[in-house]
N, C-alpha and C positions, 0 to 999 in steps of 0.2 A: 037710551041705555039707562037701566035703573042701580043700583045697588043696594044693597041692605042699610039700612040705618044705623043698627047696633052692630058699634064695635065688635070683634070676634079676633083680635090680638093674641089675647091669652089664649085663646083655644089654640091659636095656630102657629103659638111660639116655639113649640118644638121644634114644627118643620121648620120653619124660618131657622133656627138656630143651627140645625144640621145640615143646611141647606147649600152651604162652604167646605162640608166637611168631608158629608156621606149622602148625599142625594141621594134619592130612592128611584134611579133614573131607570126606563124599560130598554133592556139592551136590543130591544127589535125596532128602537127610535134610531140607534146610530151604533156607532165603533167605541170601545174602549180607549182611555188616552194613550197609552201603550201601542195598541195597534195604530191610530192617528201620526201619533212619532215616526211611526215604522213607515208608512205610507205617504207621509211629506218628504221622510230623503228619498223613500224608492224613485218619485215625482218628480224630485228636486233632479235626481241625477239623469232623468230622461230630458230634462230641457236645459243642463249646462251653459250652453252655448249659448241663451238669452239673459237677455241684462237682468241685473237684479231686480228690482222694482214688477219684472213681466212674472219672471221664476217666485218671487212669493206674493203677489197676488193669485197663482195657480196654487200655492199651497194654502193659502188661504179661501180659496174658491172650494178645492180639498176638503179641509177642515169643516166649513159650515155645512159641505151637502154632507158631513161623514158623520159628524160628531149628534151624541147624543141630547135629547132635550124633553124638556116637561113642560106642563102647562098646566098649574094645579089649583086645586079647588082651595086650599090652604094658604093661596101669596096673590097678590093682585100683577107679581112682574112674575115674566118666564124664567124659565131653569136654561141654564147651558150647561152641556158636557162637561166642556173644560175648564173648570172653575178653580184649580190651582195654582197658584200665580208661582213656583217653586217647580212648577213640571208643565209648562205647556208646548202644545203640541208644537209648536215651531219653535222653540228651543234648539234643537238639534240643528235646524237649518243656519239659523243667526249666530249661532257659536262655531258652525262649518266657515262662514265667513268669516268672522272674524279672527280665528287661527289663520287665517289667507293671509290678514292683514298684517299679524303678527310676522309672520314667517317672510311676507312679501315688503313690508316697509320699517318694521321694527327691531331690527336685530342692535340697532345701539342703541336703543330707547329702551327696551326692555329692561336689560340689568341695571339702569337706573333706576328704574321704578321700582325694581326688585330689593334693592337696597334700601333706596326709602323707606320701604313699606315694612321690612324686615326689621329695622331699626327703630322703627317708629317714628320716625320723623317727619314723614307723611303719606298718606295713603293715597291713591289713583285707580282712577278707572275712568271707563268710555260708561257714560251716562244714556240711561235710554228712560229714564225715571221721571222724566218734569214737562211733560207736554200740557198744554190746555187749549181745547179746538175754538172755535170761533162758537161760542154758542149762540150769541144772536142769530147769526148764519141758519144756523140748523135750527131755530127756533123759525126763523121767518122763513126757512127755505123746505125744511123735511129732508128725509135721505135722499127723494128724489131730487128735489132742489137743488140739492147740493152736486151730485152725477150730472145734471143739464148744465149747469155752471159752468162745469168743468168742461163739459164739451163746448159748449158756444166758445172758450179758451182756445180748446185748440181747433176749432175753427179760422178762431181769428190770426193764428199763429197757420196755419194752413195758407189759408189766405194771405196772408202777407209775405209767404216765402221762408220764415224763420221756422218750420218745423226739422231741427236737428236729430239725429239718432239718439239725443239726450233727453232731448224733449218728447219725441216717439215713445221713449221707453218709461217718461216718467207718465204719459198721458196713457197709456197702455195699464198701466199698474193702475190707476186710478180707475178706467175703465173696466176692467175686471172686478176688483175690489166692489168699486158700487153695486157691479149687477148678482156680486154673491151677497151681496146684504142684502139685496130685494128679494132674492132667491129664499134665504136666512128667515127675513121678517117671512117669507108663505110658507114656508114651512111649520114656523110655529105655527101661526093662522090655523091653517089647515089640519094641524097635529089637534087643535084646540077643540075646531069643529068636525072630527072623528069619534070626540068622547061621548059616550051616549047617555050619561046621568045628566045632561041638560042643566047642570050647575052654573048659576045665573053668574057666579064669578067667573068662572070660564068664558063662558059666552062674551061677557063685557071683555075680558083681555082678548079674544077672537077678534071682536066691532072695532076695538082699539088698535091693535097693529093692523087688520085692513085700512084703515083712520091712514098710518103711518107708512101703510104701501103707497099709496094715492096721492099724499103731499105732506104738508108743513101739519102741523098740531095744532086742533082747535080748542082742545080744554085743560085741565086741572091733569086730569087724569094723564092724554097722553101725553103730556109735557113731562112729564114726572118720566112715565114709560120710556120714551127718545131719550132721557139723560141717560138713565139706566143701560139703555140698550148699546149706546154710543159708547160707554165707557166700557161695558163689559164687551164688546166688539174689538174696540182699540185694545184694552189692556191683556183682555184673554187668548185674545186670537191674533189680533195683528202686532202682539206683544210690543208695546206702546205705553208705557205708565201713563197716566191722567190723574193729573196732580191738581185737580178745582172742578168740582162740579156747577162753579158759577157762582154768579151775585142772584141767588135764589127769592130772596124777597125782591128784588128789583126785574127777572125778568121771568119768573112765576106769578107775578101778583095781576098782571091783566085776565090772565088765562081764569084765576082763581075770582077776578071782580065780577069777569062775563057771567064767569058758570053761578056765582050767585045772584046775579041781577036778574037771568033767563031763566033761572028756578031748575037750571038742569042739576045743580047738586046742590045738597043742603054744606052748612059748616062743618058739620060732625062726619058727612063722606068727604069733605074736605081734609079735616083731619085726619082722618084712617089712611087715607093716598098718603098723605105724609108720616105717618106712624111706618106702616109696612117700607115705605119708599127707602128709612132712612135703616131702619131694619135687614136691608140688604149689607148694608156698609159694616153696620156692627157683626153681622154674621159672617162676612167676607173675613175680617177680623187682619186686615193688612196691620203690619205691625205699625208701620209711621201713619197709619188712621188715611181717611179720603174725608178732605176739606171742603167745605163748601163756604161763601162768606155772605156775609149781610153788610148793609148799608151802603155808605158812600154820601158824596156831593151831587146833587143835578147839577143841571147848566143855571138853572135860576138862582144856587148860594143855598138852596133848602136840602135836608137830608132825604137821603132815601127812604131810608125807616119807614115803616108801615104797619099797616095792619097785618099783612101777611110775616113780617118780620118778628110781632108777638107772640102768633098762631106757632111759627117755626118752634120759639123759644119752649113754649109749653110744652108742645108734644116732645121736643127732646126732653125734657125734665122730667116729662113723665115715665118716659124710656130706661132712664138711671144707663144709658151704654156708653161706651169710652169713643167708640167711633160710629158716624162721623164727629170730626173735627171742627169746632164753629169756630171761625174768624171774622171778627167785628172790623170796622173800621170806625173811628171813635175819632170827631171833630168839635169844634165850637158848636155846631148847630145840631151834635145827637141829642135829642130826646131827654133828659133826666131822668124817667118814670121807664125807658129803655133800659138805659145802664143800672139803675136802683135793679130792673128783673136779672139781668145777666151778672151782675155782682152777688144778686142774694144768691142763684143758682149755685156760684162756687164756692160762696160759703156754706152751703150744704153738701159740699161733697162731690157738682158736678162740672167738674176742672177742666174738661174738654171745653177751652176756650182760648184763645190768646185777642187780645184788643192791639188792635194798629192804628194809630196818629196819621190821620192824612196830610197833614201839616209839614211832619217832617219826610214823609214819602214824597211830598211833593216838591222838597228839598235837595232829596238825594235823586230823586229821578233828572229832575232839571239839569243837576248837574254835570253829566254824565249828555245832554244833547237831548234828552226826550221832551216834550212842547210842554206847558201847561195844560192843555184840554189832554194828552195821553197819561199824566201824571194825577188828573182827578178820576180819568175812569179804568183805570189800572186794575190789571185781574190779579187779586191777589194769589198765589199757587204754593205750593208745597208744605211746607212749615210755616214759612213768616214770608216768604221771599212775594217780591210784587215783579211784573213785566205791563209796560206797554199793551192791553189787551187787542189779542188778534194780531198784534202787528209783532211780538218777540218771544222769542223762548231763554231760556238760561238753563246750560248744561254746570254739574258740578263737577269737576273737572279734579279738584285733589283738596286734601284734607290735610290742616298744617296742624305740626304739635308745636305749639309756643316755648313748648317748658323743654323738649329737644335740643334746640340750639345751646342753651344756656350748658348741659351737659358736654357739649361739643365743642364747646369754647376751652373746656378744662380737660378736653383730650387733643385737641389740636384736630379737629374735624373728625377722628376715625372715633367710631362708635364703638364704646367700652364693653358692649354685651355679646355683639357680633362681630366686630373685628371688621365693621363695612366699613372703607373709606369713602368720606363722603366729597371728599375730593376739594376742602376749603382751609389753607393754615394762616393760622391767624399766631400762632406763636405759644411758645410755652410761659406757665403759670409765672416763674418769675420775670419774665420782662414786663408781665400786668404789673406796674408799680402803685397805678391809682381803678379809683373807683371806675374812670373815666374809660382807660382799657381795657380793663374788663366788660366793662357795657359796652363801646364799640368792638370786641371780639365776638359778643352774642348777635350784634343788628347783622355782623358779617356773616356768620354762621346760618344766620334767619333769612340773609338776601340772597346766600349761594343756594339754601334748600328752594326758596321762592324762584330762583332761576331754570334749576333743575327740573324742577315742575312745569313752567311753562316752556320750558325747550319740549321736554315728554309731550306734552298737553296739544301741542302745537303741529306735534309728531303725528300723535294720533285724528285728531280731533276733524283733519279733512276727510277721513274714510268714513265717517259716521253712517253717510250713507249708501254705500256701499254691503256695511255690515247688517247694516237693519232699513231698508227702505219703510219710509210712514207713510204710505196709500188712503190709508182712514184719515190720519190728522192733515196731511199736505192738502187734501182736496175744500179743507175747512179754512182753509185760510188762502186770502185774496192776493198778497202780494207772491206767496208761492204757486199759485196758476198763473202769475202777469208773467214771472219768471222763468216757469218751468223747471222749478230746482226746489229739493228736498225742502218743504218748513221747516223741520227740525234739526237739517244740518246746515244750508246755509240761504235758505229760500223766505227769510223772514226779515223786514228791515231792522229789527234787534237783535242780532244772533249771538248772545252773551253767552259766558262762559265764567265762573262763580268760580271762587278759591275761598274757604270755608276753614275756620279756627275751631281746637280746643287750647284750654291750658293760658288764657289771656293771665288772666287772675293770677294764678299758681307763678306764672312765670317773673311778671311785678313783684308778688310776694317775695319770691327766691333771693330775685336783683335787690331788692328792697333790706334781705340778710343779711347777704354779702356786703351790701354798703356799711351795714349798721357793725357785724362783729368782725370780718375781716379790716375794713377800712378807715372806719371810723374810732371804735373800741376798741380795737384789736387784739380780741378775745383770743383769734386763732388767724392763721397764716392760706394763702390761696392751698398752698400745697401741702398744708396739714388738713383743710377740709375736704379734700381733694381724696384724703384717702381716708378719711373717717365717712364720707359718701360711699364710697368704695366699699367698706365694710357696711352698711346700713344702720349708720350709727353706735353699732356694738363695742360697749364699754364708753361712750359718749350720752348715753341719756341723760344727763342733767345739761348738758350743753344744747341736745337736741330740744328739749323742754324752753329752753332759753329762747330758740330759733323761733318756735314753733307758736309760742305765747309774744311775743315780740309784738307792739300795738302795730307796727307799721305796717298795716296790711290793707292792700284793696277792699273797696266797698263800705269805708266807715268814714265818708269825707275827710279824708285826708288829707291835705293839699300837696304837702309834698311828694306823698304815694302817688295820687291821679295827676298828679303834672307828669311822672313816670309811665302811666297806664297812658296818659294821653297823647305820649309822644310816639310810645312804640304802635298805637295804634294808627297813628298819622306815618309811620315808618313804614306801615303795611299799606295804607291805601297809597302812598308814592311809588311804592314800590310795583303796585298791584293793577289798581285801576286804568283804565284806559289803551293796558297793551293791546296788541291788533292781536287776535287769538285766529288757532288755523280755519275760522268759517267765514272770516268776512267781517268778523265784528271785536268785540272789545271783552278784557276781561275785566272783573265787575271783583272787591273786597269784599268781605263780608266777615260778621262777629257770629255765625252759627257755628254750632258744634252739632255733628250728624249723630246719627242714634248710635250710642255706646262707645262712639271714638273715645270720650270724658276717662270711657276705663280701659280701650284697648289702647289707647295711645298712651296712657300711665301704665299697664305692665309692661311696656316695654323702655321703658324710663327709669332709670337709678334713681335711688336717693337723693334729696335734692335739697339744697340751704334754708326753704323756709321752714322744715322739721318735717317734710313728707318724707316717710319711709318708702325705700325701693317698691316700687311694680301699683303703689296707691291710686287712685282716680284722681285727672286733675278737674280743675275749673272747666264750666262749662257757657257755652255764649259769649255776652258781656259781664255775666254773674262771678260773685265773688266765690273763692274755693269754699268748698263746702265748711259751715261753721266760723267762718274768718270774720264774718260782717256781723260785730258785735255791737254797732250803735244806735242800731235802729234802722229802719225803712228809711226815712228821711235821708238818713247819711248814707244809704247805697245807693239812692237817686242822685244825690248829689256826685259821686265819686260818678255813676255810669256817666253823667249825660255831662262830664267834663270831657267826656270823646267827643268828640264831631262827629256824629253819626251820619252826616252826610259823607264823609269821605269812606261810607263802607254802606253802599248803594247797593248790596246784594243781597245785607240783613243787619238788623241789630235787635238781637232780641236780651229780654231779661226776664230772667226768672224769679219770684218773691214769695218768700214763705211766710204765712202770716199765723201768728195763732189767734183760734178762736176769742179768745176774749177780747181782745181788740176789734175784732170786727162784728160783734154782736150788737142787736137793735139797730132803733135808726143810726143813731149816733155812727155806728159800724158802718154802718151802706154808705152816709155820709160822707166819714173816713176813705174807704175805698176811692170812693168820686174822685176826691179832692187828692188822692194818689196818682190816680189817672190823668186828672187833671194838670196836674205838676206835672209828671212825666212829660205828659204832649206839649206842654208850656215851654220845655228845657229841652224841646227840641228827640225824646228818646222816638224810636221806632214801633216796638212793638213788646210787650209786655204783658207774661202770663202767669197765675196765682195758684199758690197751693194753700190751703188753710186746716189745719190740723196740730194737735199739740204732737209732744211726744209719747204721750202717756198710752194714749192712744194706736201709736205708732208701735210699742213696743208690745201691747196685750193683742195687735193682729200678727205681730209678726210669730206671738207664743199662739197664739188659737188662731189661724187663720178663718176655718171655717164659720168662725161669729161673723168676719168682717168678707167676706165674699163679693160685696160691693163697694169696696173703697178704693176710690181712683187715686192716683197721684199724677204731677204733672212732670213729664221728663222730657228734656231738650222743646219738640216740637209737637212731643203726640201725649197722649192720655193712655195709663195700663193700670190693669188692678194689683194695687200694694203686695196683693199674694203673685202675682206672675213675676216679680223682680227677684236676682239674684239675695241672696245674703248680706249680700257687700254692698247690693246697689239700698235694700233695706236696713242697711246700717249708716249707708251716708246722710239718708234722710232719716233718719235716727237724729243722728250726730248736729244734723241743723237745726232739728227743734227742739233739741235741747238748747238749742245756742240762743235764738228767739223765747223761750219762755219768762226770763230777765225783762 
């Protein structure tokens, strides 16, 4: 197989760009998605009567002979049909079950969560977003590999008398599933080798999925291809999010050693595989990005890091795109002249990064029962989050508002907006005689929301697979073929379930008010503030100015603040970690804030004592409310990493906004290091950078079109400054004005 030596990027950015959007697909290749929908329930309801897992591997069988595809002179990976993650074809079927579910197990589970959700106080749902398949597997085994596997399984479960109607039905789903992905891969093939302009990129992606009919991956090229392929199979078709496309310099770089030792690619077709490769992701344009990570620890104490882990760096640099998502892992033994590349990178602009500490991952993992040896080769996934690789998944199961409770302490649990009761009394405002009351009426308020959710969570979370059988990902993972039971719902030995915060900050703040002008000063009374919140501070602004300016605020080393922040954050992982959740496993703390909860769990929140006006955005992650952390980097490391980041094993990430002059030159890169550095020292997680003044912030928000390439970093993913709301380009406004001091 040869290919062209000279890049051809540019010329073929177009398609590549529309290639998520508006494919230029030939409708005499397959069905419209529309009709595909229409013809998985017609399907769906002629075989009722078989188990799930059989019923949608036939709609998925369905799906790959029906759906449209391309194979184009302009991309080195193939086109599918069904390329929108907001309408896919089986949709209809998995939402048919899970009204089953609803109707069939949930009638008093529901209108809790409904209240919750309404109220703000925390959000819920059945997670089908956070898989990662065994890639080693499919790397050493091929798609076939992985269908033969599966069978010698249930051979051996044949054999031994253990094949149950359970087992029948999940070995059956897998069965199908495979032989429609071989079916799948010859199709394009053969789609490829119909085209008669003899276009030497066609031809090579022909050679190449024949490559991946046949077996495992022998080069650069098809390595790259099977990722691609795998993940757009799972997520499009067997609607399966795939949350980590792998430790890509650790288990691309043989692939990419061979093919330069044997002269079969040069470095420059090397780089083009990974230019276009990663050009799919950016053009996918998923809003939380698809992650992939570099680094790590070997077994000998050496870093992964590599030469292939350089190459990655550049071509995305050169890319300037927000997705994919790069996640470092960052120990004593990375590189220096590494991190110096992946530092300068976002101090130019390109923020799609977050760095993770092995050190404390391997803290929090330990803790929680996982070995040493699963805690160093841990697949990192989703935003920040890590699991045991191949052996665990983590479902997110509900989303807490921190700064909620505190609201609900001062209504006696029924929610002031909506009238939900939330079902916890803790007493009214004047029997709070001390600071002390008041704070144990909010932990109350926080532990009944915290119950509610996993009573719900617990409710739902054994149907998992039921509502959505994983055919694709279960057959990729070992301990769910020994089993015979879903990986994803409870067929894996880590089958975690995640409870996810905003409003940490915000909430510290408020309590931190209340102590200082109800309690301490006593500016004003519980139930004078009570209804001056009530109002949104109307006719109270020189008071709310008071609240709001008040130094006592998270993220500026505070001591007495973060003994506060680090109580209630130890209140959560006791209360949190370790319960038995409904799959067999355990739920798991966590300091993450999901995309945009920061603002939809603040419009549903009142006014509130640290000078937030009604319906505001709160804090997000571990990070301080936006604009509060007035003393510097130094002082918000300090205040974060007075949490015990191990006792929230599920994530601890923070956010740092730097402005440019601080981080310019060496001196700058150096700086940064030694940020890093300290963070993993004190034990933080994981830790991501925005660098920009405000000046600049504010001449894109007036002229957008100058600034058309400027990333910002938000919660977990990377967007352009122009795609953010008003308000969310006002918050980050509002912080670099705070940093430019």
């Amino acid at each position: 197989m040869t290919v062209t030596e000279t890049a051809a990027l540019e010329q073929d950015k177009a398609y590549l760009w529309g290639k998520f959007t508006d494919p230029p697909l030939d409708p005499a290749t397959g069905l419209d998605n529309e009709t595909l929908k229409a013809g998985v329930l017609a399907l769906a309801a002629t075989l009722k009567d078989l188990p799930h897992p059989v019923v949608k591997a036939r709609a998925f069988e369905y799906v790959v002979r029906h759906m449209r595809i391309d194979v184009s002179s302009h991309d080195w990976f193939v086109t599918f049909g069904c390329w929108n993650r907001w309408d896919r074809p089986l949709d209809g079927l998995v939402a048919a079950w899970d009204r089953q579910v609803d109707a069939a197990h949930l009638a008093a589970t529901l209108p809790i969560m409904e209240r919750l959700r309404q109220s703000g106080a925390c959000g819920m749902g059945k997670d089908f977003d956070h898989s990662v398949p065994d890639w080693d597997a499919l790397f050493a085994l091929g798609l076939p590999g992985i269908r033969d596997r599966a069978r010698e399984h249930r051979r051996r479960r044949q054999d031994g008398g253990q094949m149950t109607p359970q087992a029948q039905a999940y070995f059956d789903g897998i069965e199908i599933t495979y032989a429609a992905i071989d079916e799948l891969l010859r199709r394009f093939r053969d789609h490829a080798l119909r085209r008669t302009d003899g276009d030497e990129r066609v031809l090579a992606c022909a050679a190449c999925l024949d490559a991946l009919i046949q077996g495992p991956p022998t080069n650069t090229y098809e390595v790259l291809h099977l990722i691609y392929l795998y993940f757009m199979i799972s997520e499009y078709v067997d609607r399966l999010q795939v949350r980590s496309l792998g430790n890509l310099d650790r288990t691309v770089r043989p692939y990419v050693r061979r093919d330069l030792d044997e002269g079969r690619f040069t470095e420059a077709q090397i780089r083009e595989f990974f230019a276009y490769f990663m050009m799919q992701f950016a053009s996918i344009a998923n809003p939380w990005g698809h992650p992939f990570y570099l680094g790590g620890t070997r077994d000998d104490g050496g870093s992964e890091i590599n030469e292939l882990s350089y190459l990655i760096l550049e071509e995305f640099d050169k890319l300037r795109i927000c997705s994919p998502k790069l996640q470092i892992k960052i120990a004593p033994n990375t590189p220096a002249p590494f991190l110096d590349r992946a530092v300068d990178m976002i101090r130019r602009g390109r923020s799609s990064m977050v760095f993770l500490c092995e050190p404390s991952i391997r803290r929090a993992m330990m803790g929680y029962g996982a070995t040493e040896e699963e805690a160093r080769t841990c697949d990192i996934t989703g935003c920040y989050e890590f699991v045991p690789r191949a052996r665990g998944n983590t479902t997110i199961v509900a989303y807490l508002n921190m700064l909620k409770p505190l609201e609900l302490a001062m209504y006696d649990g029924v929610d002031p907006h909506t009238g939900a009761d939330l079902g916890c009394r803790t007493g009214d405002l004047a029997s709070m005689a001390t600071f002390d009351d008041f704070h144990r009426a909010y932990l109350r308020q926080l532990g009944h929301i915290i119950e509610c959710a996993i009573r719900c969570a617990n409710d739902f979370e054994p149907h998992l697979a039921f509502i959505n059988p994983t055919n694709v990902y279960s057959a990729t993972i070992a301990n769910s073929l020994q089993t015979a039971r879903d990986a994803f719902a409870d067929g894996s030995i880590y089958n975690l379930s995640s409870i996810l915060t905003a409003g940490l900050a915000t909430a510290v703040d408020a309590m931190m008010a209340v102590r200082r002008f109800v309690f301490r000063d006593r500016a004003v009374s519980l139930e004078q503030l009570k209804d001056i919140l009530a109002a949104d501070w109307q006719g109270h602004e020189t008071l709310r100015l008071r609240m709001l300016n008040a130094p006592d605020k998270y993220g500026n080393g505070i001591e007495e603040v973060d003994f506060y922040a680090a109580t209630l954050a130890r209140y959560l992982a006791n209360k949190i970690n370790m319960r038995p959740n409904g799959r067999g496993g355990f739920y798991l703390a966590s300091m993450h804030t999901p995309p945009r909860y920061y603002l939809t769990h603040g419009q549903k929140t009142g006014a509130t004592p640290d000078g937030r006006r009604a319906g505001q955005e709160i804090s997000r992650n571990v990070s301080p409310t936006m604009g509060m952390d007035v003393n510097g980097v130094t002082a918000l490391i300090t205040s974060v990493t007075r949490i015990d980041s191990a006792g929230h094993p599920g994530d601890f990430p923070l956010d740092v906004m730097l402005h440019p002059a601080t981080v310019a030159g060496d001196e700058g890169l150096a700086a940064m290091r030694v940020l890093l550095n300290t963070y993993m020292e004190r034990h933080g997680v994981a830790i991501q950078f925005n660098v920009f003044d405000a000046d600049t912030l504010v001449d894109a928000q007036a002229h957008p079109d100058r600034y058309r390439s400027l990333q910002v970093r938000v919660c977990g993913w990377n967007v352009h400054f122009n795609d953010l709301s008003r308000e969310e380009q006002d918050m980050f406004i509002r912080r670099a004005r705070n940093i430019m001091g």
